[in-house]
N, C-alpha and C positions, 0 to 999 in steps of 0.2 A: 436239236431236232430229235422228237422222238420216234423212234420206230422199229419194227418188230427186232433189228440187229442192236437195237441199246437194247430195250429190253431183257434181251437174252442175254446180256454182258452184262445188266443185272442179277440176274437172276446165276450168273456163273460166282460175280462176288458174292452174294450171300452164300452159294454153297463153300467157298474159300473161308469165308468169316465163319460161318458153323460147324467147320470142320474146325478151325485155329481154336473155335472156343472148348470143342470136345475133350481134345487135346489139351487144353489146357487144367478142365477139370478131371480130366482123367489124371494128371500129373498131380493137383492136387490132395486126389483120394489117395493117389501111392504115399504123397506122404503124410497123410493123416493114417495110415495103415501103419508107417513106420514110427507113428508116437511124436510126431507133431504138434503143435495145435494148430487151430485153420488160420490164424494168420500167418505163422510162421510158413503154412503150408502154401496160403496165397502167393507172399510174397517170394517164396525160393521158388514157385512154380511160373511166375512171372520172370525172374530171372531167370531161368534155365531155356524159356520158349520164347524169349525179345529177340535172341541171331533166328533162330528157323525162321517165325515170323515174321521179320525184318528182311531179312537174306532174298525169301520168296515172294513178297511184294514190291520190293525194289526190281530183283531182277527180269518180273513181269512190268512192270512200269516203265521201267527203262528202255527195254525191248520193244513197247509199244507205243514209245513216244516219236519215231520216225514217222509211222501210221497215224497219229493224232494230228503231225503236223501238216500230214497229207503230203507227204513226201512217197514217191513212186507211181507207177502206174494202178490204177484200181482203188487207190486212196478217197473217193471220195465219197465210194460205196461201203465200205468200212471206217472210216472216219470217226461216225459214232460210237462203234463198237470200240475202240480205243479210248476213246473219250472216258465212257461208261465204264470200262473195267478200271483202267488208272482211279476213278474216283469209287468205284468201288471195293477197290484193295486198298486205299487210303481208308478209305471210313472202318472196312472191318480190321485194319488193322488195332486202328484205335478201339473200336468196338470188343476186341478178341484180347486188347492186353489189359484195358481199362474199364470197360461198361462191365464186363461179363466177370469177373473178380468180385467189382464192388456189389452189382444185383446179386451175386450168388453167397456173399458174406452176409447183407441186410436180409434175405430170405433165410438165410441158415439161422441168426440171430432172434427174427420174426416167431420161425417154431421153436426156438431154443426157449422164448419166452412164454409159450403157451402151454409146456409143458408143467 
C-alpha cells in the first residue's frame, strides 16, 4: 500500500544511499590523491566501506522487522513505513557498493576518452 508514510521512508533511503555513495567517492578521491589508480582506488574504497555500510543497514533492517510484521500496538499505521525503509536500505545498499563504483569508472573512462 502506498502512502504518504512509505513514501517518506522512501525518500529517507535515498538520502541513506546518497550519503553511502558520497562517502564512498570521497574515499576514492583520498586515494587517488595518494597515487592510486582508480581501480585500485575503487576497489580499496569498496573494501574499506562494506562493514559501515553493511553494519548500518542490517542494523536498521533488523530493528524494523518487528514493525514490518506488525507486531505491537500501532503497527498498522506504520507498517508501511517499515516495509519501505527495509527495501530501501537493501537496494541502496547494493546501489552505494555496486551501481555507484561502476557508473562512476564508465564516466571517468567516457572523458578520459575524449580527451
Amino acid at each position: 500500500m502506498v502512502n504518504i508514510v512509505s513514501l517518506l521512508s522512501v525518500m529517507t533511503g535515498n538520502g541513506v544511499g546518497a550519503k553511502n555513495g558520497i562517502l564512498m567517492l570521497d574515499s576514492v578521491h583520498r586515494y587517488e590523491a595518494q597515487g592510486q589508480m582508480l581501480e585500485d582506488a575503487l576497489m580499496e574504497s569498496g573494501r574499506r566501506r562494506l562493514r559501515p555500510v553493511m553494519m548500518t543497514s542490517l542494523a536498521a533492517a533488523l530493528g524494523l522487522l518487528p514493525l514490518a510484521y506488525g507486531i505491537g500496538a500501532g503497527s498498522d499505521m506504520l507498517k508501511p513505513l517499515a516495509i519501505a525503509v527495509i527495501g530501501a536500505l537493501t537496494l541502496s545498499l547494493l546501489l552505494s557498493l555496486v551501481a555507484t563504483p561502476t557508473v562512476y569508472f564508465v564516466m571517468r573512462e567516457m572523458l578520459r576518452g575524449q580527451k
